[in-house]
N, C-alpha and C positions, 0 to 999 in steps of 0.2 A: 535786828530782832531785840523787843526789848526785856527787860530779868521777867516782868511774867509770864513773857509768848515764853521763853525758857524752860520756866518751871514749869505751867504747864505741857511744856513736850515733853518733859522729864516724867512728869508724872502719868500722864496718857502712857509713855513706852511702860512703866512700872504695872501699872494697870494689867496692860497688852503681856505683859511677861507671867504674871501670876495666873492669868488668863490662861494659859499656852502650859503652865504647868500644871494646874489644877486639869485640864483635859488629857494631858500626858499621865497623871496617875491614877485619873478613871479606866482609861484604857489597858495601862499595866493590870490596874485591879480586874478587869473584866476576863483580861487574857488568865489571870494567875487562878481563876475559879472554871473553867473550860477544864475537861477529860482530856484524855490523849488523843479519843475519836475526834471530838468538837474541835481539836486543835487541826487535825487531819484534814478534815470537812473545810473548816477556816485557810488553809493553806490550800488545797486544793480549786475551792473556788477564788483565792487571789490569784494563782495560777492563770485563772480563766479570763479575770475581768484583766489580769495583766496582757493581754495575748490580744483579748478583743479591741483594748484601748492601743494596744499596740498598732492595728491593723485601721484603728481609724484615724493616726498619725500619718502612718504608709498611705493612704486612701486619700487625705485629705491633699498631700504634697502631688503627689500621683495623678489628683485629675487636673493638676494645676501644670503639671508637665504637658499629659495629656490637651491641655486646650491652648497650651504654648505652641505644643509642635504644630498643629492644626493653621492657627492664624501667621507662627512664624515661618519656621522650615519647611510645610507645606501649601502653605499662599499657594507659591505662583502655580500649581496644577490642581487646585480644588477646582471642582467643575460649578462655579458659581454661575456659569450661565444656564443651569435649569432652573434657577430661580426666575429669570425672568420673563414676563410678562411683552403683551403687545404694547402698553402704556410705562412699561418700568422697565428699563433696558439695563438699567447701571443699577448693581450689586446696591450701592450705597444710598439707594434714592427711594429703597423699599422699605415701607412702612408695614415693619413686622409684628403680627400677632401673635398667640400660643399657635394658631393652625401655620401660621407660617414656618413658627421655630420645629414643627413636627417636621413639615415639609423639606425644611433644609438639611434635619435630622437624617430625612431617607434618601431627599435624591445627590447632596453634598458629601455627607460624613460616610452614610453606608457604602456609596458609592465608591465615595476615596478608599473604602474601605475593602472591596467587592465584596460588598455582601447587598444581596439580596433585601431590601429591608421590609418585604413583605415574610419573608419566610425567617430573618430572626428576628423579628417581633415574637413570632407563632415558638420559634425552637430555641431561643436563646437569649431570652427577656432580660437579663442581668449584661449581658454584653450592649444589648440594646438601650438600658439604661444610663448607663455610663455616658455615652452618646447624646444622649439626650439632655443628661446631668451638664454636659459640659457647651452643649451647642449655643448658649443664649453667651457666654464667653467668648467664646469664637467670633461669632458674630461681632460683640462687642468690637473686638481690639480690629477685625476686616472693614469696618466701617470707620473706625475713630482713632486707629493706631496707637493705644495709649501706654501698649507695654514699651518699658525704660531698660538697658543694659548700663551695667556698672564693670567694667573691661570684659565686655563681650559675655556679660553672666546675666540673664535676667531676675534672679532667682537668690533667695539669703541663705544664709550658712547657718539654718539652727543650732541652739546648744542646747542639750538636756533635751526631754521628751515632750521635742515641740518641733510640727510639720514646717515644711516650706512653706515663705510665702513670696510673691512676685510684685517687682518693682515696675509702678505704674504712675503715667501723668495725674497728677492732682488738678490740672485745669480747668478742666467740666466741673469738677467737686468743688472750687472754691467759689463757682460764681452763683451754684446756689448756698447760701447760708443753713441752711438745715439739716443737707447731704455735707458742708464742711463742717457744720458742727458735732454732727455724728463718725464721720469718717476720716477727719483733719483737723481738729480745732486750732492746731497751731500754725495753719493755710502754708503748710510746704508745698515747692511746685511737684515733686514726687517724693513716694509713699512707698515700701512695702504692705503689702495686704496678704488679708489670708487666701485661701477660695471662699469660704462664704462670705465674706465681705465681697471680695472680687466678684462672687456670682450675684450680690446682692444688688452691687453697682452695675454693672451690666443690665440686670433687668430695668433697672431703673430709666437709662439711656434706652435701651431695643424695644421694652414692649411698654415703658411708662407705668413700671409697679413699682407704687409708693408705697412708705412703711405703715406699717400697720399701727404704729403708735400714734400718728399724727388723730388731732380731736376730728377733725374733718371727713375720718371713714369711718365709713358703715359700718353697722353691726353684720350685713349683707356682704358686704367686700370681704372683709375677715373671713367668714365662713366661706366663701368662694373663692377665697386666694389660698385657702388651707384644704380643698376641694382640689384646686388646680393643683397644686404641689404635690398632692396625693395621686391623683388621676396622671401624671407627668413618669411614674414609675408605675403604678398598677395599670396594666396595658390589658388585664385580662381579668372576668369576674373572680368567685371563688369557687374555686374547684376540686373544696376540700368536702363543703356540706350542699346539697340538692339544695336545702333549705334556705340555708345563706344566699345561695345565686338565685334563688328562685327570688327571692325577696329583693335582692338587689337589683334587678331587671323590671321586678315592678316598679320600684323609687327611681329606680332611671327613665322611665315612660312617663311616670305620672310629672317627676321636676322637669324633665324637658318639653312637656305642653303645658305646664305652668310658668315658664320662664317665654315661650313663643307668646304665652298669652297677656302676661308683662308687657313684653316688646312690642305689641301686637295694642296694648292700651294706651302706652305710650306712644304711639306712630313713628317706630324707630322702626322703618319698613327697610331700609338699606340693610341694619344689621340680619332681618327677616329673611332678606334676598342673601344674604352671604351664606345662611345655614340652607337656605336652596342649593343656590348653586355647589355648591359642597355634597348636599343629597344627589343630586343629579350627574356631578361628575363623573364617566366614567372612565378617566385616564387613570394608569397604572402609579403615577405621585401624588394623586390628592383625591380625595373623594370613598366613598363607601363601597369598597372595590367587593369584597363579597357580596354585599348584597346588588348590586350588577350583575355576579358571577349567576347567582340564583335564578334572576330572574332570566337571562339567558338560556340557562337550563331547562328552565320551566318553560319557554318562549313563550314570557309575559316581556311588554316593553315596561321600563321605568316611567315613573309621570313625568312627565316635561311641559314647558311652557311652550305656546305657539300662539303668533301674534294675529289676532281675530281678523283683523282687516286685511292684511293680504297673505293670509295663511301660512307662511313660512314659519319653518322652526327656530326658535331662539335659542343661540349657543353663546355663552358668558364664562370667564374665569376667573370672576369675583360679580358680587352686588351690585356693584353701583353701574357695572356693564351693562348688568341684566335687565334693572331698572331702566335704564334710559333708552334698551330697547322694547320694552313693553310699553314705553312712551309714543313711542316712536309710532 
């Protein structure tokens, strides 16, 4: 280092220190002109933001447990064979979307769970979230195995008021340069992470979300990946104002035949047939099971597809099935 690089650090810390105390006696001054109430008020709500910030410490380490236990110590009895398909046999060969991550959500985790994932959706939406919160993790590490033990610990030993974070393979992260530049730059083969990085990484590998800073998305993506993340916890309109819901139920009618109509000018018919087959399902793991329920009640049948030339019904449990038999 040579006498300038020097001085200048000498001087920058000098800077940084007068800094640090000119804000330290704004502060004294601001506290020393406060009542006893204001002082009250002041401590009361540090109390509060103490307590809260507490609990998203506990929360943050906690769903990171949470989706350890899942892909570690409960592997080998997750019932990961209701994921599969007549074309997808093996857990790892399934190219997962957001409907999938729901899917594994209900019939994987709930299940492991016994619960019901039709009725805690409906009675117990915060439990259900959680679930949900940590399912694209799960996934992650059942497909790619990338959590690391350090003497049988997966997990670090915070100090001060800072959550757990979990020791994982960096080798998928260093061979793209943009995920190791963000999440490794110094290309170790493993890493502790936090969970949002860990869940960030994961979606990355399971459903292929990319960051949102890169110059290459959309003004579109953005908004629909911040859409999605929102939608991923709000499982249910508002059911606080008439008004509210009533308005929100119209934007959800009018964007989803403006987005079929997108897809529809585009000739992206496959993704067209997936949001079919999905309407049409009426199995108890995937599909618009109330509105089934209804039309049953009413004894109306759902619209289905039937193939013109030799009149049979077409049954599909994805797009590109259904496709190829409307070809057919």
């Amino acid at each position: 280092m040579t006498t300038k690089t020097i001085m200048d650090k000498v001087i920058e810390n000098k800077k940084e220190e007068e800094k640090t105390s000119l804000i330290q006696n704004e502060l004294k001054d601001f506290s020393n002109n406060l009542n006893q109430s204001q002082k009250k008020l002041v401590k009361d709500q540090e109390e509060l933001i103490v307590q809260t910030s507490n609990n998203e410490i506990k929360n943050q380490s906690t769903n990171l447990e949470i989706s350890y236990n899942f892909s570690n110590k409960m592997r080998d009895f997750l019932p990961l064979n209701k994921m599969a398909t007549d074309d997808v046999r093996n857990f790892k060969d399934i190219d997962f979307n957001n409907a999938l991550l729901k899917k594994f959500t209900n019939v994987v985790l709930c299940q492991t769970m016994n619960r019901n994932w039709d009725e805690v959706q409906k009675n117990d939406e915060y439990y259900y979230n959680v679930l949900r919160r940590v399912a694209v993790c799960v996934i992650f590490d059942l497909k790619y195995q990338v959590i690391r033990h350090v003497d049988k610990n997966a997990f670090s030993d915070p100090v001060g008021r800072r959550p757990k974070q979990l020791y994982i393979s960096m080798t998928m992260i260093n061979k793209d340069d943009d995920l190791k530049k963000k999440y490794n730059p110094k290309g170790e083969p493993f890493k502790y992470v936090s969970f949002e990085e860990y869940t960030s990484i994961a979606k990355h590998f399971v459903i292929g979300e990319k960051d949102n800073s890169k110059e290459y998305t959309s003004k579109l993506v953005k908004l629909l990946r911040a859409l999605d993340d929102y939608t991923q916890d709000a499982i249910n309109f508002d059911t606080i104002s008439t008004e509210i819901k009533k308005e929100e139920i119209e934007l959800v009618q009018t964007l989803s035949c403006r987005f079929l109509s997108m897809l529809d000018n585009d000739s992206q018919f496959k993704t067209i047939a997936n949001v079919k087959v999905f309407t049409d399902d009426i199995t108890i793991d995937n599909g618009l099971i109330n509105f089934h329920r209804y039309y049953d009640r009413k004894k109306y049948q759902a619209v289905s597809f039937v193939n013109v030339q030799n009149k049979l019904p077409l049954k599909a449990s994805y797009g590109e099935q259904l496709l190829k038999q409307l070809k057919a």
